[in-house]
Backbone bond lengths (Angstrom), bond angles and torsions (degrees), N, CA, C in turn:
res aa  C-N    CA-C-N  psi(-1)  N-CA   C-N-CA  omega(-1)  CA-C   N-CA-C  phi
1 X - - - 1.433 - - 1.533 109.06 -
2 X 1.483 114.43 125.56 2.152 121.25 169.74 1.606 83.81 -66.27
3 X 1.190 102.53 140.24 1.386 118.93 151.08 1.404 121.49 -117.66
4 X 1.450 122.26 -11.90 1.479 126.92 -177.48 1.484 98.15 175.98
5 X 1.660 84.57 167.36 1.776 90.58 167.19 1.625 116.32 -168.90
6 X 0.841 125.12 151.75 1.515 121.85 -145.93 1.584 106.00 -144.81
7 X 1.476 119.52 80.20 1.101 136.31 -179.55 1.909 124.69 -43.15
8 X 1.575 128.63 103.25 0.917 111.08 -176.83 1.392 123.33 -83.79
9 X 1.866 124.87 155.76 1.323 119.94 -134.76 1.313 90.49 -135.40
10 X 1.269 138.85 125.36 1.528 133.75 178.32 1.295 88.16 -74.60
11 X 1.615 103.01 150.58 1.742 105.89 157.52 1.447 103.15 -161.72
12 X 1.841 108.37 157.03 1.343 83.77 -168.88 1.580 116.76 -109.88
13 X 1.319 100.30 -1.05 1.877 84.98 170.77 2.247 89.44 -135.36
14 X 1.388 106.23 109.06 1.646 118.72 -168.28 1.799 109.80 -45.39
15 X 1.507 99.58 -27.58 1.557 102.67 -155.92 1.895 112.14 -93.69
16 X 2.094 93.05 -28.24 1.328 76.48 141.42 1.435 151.92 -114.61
17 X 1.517 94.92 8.20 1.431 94.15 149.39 1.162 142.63 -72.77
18 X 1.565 133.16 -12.57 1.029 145.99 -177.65 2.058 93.44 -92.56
19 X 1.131 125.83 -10.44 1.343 125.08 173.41 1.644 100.53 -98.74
20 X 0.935 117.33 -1.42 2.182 121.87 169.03 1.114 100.81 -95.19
21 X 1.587 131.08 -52.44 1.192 120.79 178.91 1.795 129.76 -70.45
22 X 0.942 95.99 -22.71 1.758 108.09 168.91 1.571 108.53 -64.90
23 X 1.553 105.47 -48.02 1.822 93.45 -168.56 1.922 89.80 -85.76
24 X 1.025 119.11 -2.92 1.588 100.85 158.29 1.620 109.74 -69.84
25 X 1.051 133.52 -42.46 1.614 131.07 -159.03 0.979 114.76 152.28
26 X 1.386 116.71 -24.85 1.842 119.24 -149.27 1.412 98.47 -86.53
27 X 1.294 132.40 146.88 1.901 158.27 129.09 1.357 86.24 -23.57
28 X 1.651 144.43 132.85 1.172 147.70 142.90 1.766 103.91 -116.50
29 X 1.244 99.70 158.50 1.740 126.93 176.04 1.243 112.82 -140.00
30 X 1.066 119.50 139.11 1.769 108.36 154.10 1.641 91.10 -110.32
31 X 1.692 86.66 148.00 2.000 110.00 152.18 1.278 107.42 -27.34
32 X 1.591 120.79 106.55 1.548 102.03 151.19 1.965 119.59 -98.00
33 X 1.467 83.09 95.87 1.774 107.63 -175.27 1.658 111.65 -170.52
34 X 0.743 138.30 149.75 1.272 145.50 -147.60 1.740 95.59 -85.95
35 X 0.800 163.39 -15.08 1.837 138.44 120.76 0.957 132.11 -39.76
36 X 1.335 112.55 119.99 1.737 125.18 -158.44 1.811 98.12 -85.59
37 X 1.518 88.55 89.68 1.864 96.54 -164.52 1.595 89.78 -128.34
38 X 1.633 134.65 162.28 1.089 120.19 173.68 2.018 91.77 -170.55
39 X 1.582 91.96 178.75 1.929 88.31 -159.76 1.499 92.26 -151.66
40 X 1.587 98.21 129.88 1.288 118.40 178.74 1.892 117.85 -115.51
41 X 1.345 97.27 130.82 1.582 96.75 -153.50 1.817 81.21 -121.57
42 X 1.594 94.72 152.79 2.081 107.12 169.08 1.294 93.11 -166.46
43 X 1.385 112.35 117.29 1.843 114.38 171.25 1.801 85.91 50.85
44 X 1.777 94.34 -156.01 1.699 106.98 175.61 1.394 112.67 -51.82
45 X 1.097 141.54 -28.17 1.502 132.65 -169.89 1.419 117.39 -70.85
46 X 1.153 119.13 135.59 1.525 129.76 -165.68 1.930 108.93 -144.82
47 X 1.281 114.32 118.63 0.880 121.47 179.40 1.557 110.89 -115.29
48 X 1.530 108.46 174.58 1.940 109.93 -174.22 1.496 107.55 -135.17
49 X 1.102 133.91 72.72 1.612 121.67 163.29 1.305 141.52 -12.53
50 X 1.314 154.93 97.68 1.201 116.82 179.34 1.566 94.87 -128.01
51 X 1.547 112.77 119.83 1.672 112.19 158.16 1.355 111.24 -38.02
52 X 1.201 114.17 153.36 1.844 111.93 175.94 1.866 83.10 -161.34
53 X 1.101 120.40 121.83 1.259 132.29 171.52 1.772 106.60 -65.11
54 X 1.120 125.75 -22.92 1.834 140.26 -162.03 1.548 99.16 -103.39
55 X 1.117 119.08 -15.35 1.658 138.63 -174.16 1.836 96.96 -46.93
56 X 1.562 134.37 113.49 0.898 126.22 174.58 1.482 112.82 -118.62
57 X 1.430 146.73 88.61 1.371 140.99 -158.43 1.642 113.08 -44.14
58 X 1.558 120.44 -21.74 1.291 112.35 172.55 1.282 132.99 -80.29
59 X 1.823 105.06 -10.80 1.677 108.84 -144.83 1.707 84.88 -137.71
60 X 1.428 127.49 -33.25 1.488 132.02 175.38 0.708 155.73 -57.31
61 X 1.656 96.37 -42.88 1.469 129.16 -140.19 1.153 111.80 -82.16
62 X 1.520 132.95 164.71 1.808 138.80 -176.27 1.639 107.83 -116.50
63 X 1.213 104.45 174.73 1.398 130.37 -171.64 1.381 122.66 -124.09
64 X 0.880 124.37 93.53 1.678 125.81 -179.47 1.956 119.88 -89.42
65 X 0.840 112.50 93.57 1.574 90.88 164.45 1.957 118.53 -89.42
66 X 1.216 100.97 133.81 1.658 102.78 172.87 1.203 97.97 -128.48
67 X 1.481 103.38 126.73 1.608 117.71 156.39 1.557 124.74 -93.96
68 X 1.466 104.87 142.47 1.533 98.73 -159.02 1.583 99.75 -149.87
69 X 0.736 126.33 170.35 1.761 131.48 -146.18 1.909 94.16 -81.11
70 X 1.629 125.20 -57.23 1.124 140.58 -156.29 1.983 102.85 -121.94
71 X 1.092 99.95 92.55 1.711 83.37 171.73 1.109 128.21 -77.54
72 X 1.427 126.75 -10.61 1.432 148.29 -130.24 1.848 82.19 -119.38
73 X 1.408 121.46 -50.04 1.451 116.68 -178.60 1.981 109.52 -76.97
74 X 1.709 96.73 -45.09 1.457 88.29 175.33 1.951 110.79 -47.97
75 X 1.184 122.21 -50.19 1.396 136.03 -165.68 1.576 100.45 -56.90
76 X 1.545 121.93 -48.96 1.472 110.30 170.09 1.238 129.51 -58.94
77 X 1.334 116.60 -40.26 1.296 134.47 -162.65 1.623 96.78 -65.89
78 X 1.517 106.30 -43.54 1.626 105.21 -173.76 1.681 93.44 -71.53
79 X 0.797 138.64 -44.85 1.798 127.44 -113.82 1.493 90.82 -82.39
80 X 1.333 140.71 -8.17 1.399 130.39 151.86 1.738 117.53 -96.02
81 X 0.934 100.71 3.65 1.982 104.01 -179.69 1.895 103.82 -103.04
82 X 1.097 120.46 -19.57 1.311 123.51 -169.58 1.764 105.97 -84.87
83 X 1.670 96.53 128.47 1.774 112.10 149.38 1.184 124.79 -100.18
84 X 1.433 127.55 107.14 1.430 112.43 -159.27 1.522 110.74 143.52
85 X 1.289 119.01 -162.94 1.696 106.99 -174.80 1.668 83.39 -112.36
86 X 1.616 112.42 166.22 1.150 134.61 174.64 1.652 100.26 -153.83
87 X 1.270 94.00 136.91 1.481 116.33 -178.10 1.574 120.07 -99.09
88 X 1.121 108.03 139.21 1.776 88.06 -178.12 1.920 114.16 -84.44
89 X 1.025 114.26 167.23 1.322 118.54 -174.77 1.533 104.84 -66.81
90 X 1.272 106.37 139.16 1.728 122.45 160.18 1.456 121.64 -134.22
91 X 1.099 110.98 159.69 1.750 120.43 -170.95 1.533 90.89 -96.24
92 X 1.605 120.87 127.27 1.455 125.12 -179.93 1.034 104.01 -124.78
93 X 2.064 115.93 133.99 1.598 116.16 -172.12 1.300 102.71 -56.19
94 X 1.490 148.71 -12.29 1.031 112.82 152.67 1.308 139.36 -83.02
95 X 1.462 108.02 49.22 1.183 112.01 178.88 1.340 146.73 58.86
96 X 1.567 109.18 30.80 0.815 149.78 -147.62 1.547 115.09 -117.93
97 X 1.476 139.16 120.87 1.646 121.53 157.53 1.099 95.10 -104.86
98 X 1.532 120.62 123.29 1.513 120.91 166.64 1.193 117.31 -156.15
99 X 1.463 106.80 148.72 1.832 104.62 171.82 1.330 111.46 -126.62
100 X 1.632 133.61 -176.68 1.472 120.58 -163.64 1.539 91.42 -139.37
101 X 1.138 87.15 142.62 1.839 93.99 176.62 1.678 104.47 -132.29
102 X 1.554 100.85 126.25 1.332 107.56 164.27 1.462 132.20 -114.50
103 X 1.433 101.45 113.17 1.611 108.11 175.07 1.449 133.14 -60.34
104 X 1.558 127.98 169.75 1.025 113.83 -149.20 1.598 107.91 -98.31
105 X 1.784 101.56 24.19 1.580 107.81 163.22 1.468 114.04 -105.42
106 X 1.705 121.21 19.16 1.504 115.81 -159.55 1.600 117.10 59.68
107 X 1.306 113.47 16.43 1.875 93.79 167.33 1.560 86.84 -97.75
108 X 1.624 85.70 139.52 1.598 117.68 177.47 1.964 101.75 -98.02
109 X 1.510 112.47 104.58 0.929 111.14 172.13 1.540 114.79 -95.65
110 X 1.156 120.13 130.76 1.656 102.17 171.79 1.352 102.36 -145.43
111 X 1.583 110.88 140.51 1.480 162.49 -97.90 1.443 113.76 -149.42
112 X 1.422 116.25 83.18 1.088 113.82 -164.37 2.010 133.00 -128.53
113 X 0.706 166.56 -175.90 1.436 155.43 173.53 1.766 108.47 -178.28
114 X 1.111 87.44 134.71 1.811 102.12 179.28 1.848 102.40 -46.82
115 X 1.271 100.83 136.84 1.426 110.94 158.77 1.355 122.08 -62.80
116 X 1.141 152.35 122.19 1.369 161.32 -169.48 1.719 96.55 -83.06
């Protein structure tokens, strides 16, 4: 049985990324152990940091999708906490309301909730 899964995220300096993900919402930690590794938690969603000095946002970078009850509230809540591009919300035939926000390491997160 999957019980979870927790996508790892190149980034290139951990401490301030783990300070982007906090003013999003998220519980952050870093590794306390000498790999500059760190973990971002919201409700079920769980993500994995890893500094990588070789980390290039054009040529590296990851993809996250999170689904979440309201995209339209997640999207406000960010749209003054975000460095990076943010997209505005759209209704997608797949049934989808979502918009995509990209941080200033190239992970493409995109942000989504069932159409009612």
């Amino acid at each position: 049985m999957f019980e979870s899964v927790a996508p790892i995220v190149p980034v290139r300096d951990l401490d301030a990324a783990l300070a982007r993900y906090r003013r999003l919402g998220f519980a952050t930690r870093a590794y306390d152990g000498p790999q500059r590794y760190g973990f971002v938690d919201r409700d079920s969603v769980s993500l994995h940091l890893t500094e990588w000095a070789g980390h290039d946002p054009l040529t590296t970078a990851a993809s996250v999708y999170l689904y979440v009850t309201d995209a339209d509230a997640v999207h406000a809540s960010w749209r003054s906490e975000v460095e990076g591009r943010l997209g505005d919300p759209q209704d997608t035939p797949w049934g989808l309301r979502e918009f995509a926000y990209v941080d200033p390491d190239g992970t493409l997160h995109r942000v989504g909730s069932p159409l009612t």
